[in-house]
C-alpha positions as CSV (number, residue, x, y, z in Angstrom):
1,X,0.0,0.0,0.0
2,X,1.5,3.2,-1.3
3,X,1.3,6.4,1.2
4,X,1.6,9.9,0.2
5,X,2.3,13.0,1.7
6,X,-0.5,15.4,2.9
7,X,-2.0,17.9,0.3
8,X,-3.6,21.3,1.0
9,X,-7.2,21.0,0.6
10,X,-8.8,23.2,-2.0
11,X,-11.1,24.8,0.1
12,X,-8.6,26.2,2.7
13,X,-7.0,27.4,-0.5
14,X,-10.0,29.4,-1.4
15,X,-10.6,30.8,1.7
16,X,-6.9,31.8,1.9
17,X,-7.1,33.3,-1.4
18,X,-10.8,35.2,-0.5
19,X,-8.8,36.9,2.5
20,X,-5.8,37.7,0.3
21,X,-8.1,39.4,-2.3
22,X,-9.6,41.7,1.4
23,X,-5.9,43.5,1.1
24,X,-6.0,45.6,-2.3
25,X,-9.8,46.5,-1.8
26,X,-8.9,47.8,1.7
27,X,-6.0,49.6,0.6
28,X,-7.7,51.4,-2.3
29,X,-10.8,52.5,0.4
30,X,-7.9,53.5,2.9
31,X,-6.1,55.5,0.2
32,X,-9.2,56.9,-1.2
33,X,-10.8,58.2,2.5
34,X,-7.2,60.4,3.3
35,X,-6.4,61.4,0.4
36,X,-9.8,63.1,0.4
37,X,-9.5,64.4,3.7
38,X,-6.0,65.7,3.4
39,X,-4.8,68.8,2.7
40,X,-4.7,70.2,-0.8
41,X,-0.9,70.2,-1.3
42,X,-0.6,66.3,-0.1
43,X,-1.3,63.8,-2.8
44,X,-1.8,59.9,-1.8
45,X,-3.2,59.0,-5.2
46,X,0.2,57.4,-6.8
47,X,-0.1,55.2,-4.0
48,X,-3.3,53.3,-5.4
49,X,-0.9,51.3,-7.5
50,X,-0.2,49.4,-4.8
51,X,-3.7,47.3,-5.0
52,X,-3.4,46.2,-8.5
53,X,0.4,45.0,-7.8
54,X,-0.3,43.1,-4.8
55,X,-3.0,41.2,-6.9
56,X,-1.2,40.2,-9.7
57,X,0.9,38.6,-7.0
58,X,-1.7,35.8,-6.3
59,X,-4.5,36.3,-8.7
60,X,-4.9,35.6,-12.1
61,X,-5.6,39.0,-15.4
62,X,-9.1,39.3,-14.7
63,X,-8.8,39.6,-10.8
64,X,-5.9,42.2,-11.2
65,X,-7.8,44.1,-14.4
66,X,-10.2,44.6,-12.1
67,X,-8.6,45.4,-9.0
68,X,-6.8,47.8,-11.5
69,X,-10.4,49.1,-12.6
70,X,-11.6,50.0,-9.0
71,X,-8.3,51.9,-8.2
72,X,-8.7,54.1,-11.4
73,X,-12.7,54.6,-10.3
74,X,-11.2,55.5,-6.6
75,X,-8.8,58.0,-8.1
76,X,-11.1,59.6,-10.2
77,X,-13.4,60.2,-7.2
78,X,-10.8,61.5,-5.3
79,X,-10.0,64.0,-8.5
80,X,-14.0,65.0,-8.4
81,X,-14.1,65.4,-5.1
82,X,-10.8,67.4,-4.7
83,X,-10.6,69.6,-7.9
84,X,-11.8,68.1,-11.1
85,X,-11.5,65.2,-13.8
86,X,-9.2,67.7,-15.9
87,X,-6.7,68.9,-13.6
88,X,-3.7,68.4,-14.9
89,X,-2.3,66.8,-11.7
90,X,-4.8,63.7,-11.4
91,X,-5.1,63.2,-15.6
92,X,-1.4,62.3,-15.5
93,X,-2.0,60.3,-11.9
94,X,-5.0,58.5,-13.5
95,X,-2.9,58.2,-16.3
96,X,0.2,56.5,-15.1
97,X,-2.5,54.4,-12.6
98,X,-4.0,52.9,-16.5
99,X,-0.7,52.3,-17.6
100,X,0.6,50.5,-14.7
101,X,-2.6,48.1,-14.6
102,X,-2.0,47.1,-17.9
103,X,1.2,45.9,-17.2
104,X,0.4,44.2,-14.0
105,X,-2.3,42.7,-15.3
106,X,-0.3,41.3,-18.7
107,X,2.3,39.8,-16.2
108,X,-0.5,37.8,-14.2
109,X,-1.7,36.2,-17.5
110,X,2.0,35.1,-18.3
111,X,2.0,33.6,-14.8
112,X,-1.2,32.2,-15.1
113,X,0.2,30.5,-18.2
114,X,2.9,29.3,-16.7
115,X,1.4,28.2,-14.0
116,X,-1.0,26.0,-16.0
117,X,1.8,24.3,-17.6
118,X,3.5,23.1,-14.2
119,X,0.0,21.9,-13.4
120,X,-0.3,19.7,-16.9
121,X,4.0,18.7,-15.9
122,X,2.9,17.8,-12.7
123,X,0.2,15.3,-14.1
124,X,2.4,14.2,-16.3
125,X,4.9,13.3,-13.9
126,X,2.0,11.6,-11.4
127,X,1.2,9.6,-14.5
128,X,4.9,8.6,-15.0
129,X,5.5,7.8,-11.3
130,X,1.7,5.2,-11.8
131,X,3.5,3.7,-14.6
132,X,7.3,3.1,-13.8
133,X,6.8,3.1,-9.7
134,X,3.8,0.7,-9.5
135,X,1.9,0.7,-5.8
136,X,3.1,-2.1,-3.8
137,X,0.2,-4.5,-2.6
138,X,-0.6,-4.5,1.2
139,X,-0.3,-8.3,1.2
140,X,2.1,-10.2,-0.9
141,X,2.1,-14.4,0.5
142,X,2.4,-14.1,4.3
143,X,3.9,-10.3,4.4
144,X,1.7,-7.2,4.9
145,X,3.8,-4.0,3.0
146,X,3.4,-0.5,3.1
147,X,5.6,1.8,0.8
148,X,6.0,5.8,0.9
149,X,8.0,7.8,-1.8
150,X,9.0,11.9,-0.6
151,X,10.0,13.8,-3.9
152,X,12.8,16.1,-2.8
153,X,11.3,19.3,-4.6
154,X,7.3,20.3,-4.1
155,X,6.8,20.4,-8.4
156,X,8.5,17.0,-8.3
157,X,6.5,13.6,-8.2
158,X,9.0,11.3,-9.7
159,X,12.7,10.6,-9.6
160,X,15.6,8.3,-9.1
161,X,14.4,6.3,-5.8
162,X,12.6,3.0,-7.1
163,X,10.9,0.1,-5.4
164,X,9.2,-3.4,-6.9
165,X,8.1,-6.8,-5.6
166,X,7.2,-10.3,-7.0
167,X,6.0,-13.5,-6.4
168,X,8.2,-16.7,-7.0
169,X,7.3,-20.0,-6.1
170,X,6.7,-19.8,-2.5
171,X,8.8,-17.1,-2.2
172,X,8.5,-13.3,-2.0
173,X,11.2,-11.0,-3.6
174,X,11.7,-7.4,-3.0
175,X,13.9,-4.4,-4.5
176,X,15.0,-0.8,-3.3
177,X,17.3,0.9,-5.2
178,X,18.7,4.8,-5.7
179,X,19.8,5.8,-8.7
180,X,22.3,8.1,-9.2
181,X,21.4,11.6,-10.4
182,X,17.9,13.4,-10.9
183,X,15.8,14.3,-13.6
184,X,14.5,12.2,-16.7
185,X,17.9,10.2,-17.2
186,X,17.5,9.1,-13.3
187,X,13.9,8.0,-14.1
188,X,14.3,6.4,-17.3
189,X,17.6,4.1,-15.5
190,X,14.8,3.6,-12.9
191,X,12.1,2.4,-15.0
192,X,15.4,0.0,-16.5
193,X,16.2,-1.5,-13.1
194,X,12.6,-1.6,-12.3
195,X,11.7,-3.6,-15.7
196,X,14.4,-5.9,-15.7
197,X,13.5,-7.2,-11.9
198,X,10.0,-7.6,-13.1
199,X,11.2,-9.7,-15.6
200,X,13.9,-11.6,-14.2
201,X,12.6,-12.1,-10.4
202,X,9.9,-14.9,-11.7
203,X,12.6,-16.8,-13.5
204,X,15.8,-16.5,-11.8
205,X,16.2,-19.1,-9.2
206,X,18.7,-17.5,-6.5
207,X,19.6,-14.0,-5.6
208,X,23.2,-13.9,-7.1
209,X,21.6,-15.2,-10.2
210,X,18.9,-12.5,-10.4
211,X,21.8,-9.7,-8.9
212,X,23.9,-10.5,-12.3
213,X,20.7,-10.5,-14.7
214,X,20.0,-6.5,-13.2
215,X,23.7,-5.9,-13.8
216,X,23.7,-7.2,-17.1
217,X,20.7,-4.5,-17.9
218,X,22.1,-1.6,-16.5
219,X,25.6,-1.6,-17.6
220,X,27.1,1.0,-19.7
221,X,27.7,-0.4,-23.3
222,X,31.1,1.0,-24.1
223,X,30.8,0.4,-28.0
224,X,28.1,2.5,-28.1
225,X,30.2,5.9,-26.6
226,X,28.8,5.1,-22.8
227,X,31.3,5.6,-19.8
228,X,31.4,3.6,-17.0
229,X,31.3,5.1,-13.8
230,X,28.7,7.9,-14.7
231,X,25.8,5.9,-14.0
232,X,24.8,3.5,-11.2
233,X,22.3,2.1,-8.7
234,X,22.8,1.2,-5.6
235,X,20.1,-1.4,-4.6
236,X,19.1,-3.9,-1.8
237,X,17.8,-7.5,-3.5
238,X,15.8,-9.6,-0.8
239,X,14.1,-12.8,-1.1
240,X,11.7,-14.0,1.6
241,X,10.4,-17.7,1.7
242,X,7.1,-17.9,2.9
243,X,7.9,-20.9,4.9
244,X,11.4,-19.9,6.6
245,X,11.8,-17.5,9.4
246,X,14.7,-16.0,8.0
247,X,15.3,-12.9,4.5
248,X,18.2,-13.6,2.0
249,X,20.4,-10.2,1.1
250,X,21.9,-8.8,-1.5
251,X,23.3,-5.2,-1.0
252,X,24.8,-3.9,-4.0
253,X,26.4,-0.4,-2.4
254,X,22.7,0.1,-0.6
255,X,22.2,1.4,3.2
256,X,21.5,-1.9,5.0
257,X,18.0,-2.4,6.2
258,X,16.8,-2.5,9.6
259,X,15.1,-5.0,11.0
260,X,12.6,-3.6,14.0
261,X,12.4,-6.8,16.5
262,X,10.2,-7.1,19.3
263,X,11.3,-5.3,22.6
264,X,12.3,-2.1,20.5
265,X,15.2,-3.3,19.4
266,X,16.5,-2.5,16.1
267,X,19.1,-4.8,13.8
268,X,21.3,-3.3,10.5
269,X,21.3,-6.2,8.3
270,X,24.4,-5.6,7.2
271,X,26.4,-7.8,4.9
272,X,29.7,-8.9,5.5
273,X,30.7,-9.2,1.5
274,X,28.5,-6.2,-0.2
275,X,28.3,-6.1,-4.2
276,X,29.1,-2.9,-6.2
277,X,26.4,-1.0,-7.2
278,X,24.8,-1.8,-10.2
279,X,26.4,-0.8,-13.2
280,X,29.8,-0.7,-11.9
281,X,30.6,-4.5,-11.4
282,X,32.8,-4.0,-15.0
283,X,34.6,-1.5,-13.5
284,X,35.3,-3.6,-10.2
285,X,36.0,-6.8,-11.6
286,X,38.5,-5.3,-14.4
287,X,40.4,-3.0,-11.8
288,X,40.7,-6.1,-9.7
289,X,41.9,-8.3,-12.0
290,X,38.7,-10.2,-12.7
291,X,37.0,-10.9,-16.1
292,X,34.7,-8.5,-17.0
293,X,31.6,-10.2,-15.5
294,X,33.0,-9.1,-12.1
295,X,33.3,-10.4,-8.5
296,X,31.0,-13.3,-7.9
297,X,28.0,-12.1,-6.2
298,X,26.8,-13.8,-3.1
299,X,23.6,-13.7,-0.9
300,X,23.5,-13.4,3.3
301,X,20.7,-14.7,5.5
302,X,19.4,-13.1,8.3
303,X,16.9,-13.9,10.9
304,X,13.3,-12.7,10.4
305,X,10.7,-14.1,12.4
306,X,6.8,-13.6,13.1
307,X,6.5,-10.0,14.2
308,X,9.2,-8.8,12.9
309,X,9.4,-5.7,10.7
310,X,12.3,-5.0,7.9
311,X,12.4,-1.5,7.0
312,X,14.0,-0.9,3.5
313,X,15.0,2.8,2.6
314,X,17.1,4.8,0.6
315,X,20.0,7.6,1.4
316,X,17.5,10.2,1.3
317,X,16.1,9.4,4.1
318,X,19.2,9.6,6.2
319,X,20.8,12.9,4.3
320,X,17.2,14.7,5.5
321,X,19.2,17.6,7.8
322,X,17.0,20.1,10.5
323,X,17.9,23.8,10.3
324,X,21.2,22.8,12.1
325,X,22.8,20.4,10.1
326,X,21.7,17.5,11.7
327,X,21.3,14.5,10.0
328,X,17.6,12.1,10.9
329,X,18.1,9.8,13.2
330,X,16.3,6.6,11.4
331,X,17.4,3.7,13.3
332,X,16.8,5.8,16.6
333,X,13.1,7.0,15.1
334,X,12.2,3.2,13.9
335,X,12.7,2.0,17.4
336,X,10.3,4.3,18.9
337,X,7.7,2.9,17.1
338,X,9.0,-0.8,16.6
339,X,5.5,-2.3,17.8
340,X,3.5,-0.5,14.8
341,X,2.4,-2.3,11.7
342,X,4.1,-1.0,8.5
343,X,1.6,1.1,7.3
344,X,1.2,3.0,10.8
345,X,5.2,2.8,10.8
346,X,5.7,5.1,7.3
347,X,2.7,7.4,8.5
348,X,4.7,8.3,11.9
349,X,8.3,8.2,9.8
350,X,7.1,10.3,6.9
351,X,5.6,12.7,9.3
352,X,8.5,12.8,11.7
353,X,10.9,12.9,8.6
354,X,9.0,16.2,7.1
355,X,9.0,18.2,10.6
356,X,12.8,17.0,11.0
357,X,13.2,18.9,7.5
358,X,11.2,21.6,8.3
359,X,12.9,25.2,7.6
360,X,15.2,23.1,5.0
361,X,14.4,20.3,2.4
362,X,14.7,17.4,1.8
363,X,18.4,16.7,-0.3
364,X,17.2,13.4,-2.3
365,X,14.3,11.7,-2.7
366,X,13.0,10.0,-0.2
367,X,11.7,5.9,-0.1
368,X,10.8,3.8,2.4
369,X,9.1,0.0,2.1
370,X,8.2,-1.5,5.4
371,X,7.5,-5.2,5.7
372,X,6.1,-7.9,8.1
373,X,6.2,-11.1,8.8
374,X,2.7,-12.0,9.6
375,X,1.4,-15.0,11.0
């Protein structure tokens, strides 16, 4: 089950906007009422260009036009009132007010434009993240999942962080990875890794077998003008039999997961012979020596027993920083809430993750899978 974070509602939106749009109204009755009642050498009409200004600023050409409109109507009053409509003084002021609405008003339709096409990008992306980041079931065999993906930037919905499961046999296998870099060349070598483990994890019969067949997929094809070393994914390869308390590991350059036990205690699975990161095993097996296939891989196995919780993440998550430079405390933060089911696990993590961040943001992207051993 895939979480997300919190959105602003649309109707708090309006109602913020409705009090925004009370500003320029006040300020043009405020301007108006003294600048009628003060003396005839002080003139506060120039000052009526504030309203239309501070419109623009939040609302779209037709909001600001009119805001403009009223503040031309106000200054012509005050012009009535004070002399009259041809005095030389308020023709230019009403003048320049014309002039200056125009403007205001042409630069809130170019941001209204452009604010329309982040909207359609940010679809796009949502759509993009549906298709190459598919949602996680809550249930695969005897495991209850939850998943939760934090874009680093707000216009962002998709990037370099990626996360997949399948069914083989009686068996359950599971990927994290992190790609390295942002932007569409992070997400299309994400939608690479993620499409080669969908179609190797059903075939391949052991970890090391399936770790090589994702390493084969991702690595730079020097005939074709690629380097090696520009591009690669760290990733965390697990397989969990349905009918064995225990998870088989491959970490290929990836934090290590935790593993929340009862008690509040919390385990870093970490493996005693890591591989490289994907994409770089070429580069590691030919600078030791090796044939170009690389180091052999191999697979660790760790306890994981009814109850038990393994929290797969990626870097993101521990880079997140607080205004002074302090990095999120996961493992610390997991065991607080060790007894939690994954789903209630992310929600308190995400949230605790975004208030660490607060007054910064986050570095990376952010994903976190949470898994447990059910009965």
């Amino acid at each position: 089950m895939d979480l997300h974070p919190p959105r602003t509602s649309r109707p708090r939106s309006r109602q913020v906007r409705h009090a925004q749009l009370a500003v320029p109204f006040a300020l043009i009755a405020l301007v108006t009422i003294v600048d009628v009642l003060a003396p005839p050498d002080v003139h506060l009409g120039p000052l009526l260009v504030a309203a239309p200004a501070v419109t623009a600023s939040f609302a779209g050409p037709r909001m600001t036009g009119f805001v403009g409109l009223v503040a031309v109507l106000a200054q012509a009053v005050v012009a009535a009132v004070r002399t009259t409509l041809t005095d030389l003084n308020h023709t230019f002021q009403i003048g320049a007010l014309i002039m200056i609405s125009v403007f205001v008003t042409f630069f809130a339709h170019l941001r209204e434009v452009h604010e329309k096409e982040l909207v359609q990008l940010r679809s796009v992306a949502e759509t993009a993240q549906e298709v190459v980041l598919r949602p996680l079931r809550d249930r695969i065999g005897p495991l209850g999942v939850a998943s939760v993906y934090l874009a680093a930037a707000a216009e962002a919905q998709i990037g370099g962080d990626l996360y997949a499961a399948a069914r083989r046999g009686g068996s359950s296998r599971l990927i994290i990875g992190d790609v390295r870099g942002k932007g569409l060349e992070a997400v299309g070598d994400a939608a690479l890794v993620l499409g080669a483990f969908r179609a190797a994890a059903h075939q391949e019969a052991g970890l090391p077998g399936l770790v090589d067949y994702l390493e084969g997929a991702v690595s730079p094809d020097l005939d074709d003008g690629g380097e090696r070393g520009e591009s690669f994914v760290t990733a965390a390869v697990l397989d969990i039999p349905d009918d064995e308390p225990v998870v088989h590991l491959v970490s290929c350059g990836h934090p290590p997961p935790l593993v929340l036990r009862r008690g509040g205690r919390v385990e870093p699975l970490d493996v005693d012979q890591p591989a490289p990161p994907l994409g770089l095993a070429g580069l590691v097996g030919s600078a030791a020596g090796l044939r170009a296939a690389g180091p052999p891989v191999t697979a660790q196995t760790f306890a994981f027993e009814e109850g038990d919780v393994l929290l797969l993440y990626t870097d993101g998550v521990l880079e997140a920083r607080d205004r002074s430079g302090v990095f999120y405390p996961l493992a610390e933060r997991a065991a607080a809430w060790s007894g939690l089911h994954p789903r209630a696990l992310l929600e308190r993590l995400c949230e605790d993750l975004l208030a660490h961040a607060a007054g910064s943001t986050l570095g990376d992207d952010a994903a976190m899978v949470a898994i447990e051993r059910l009965g």
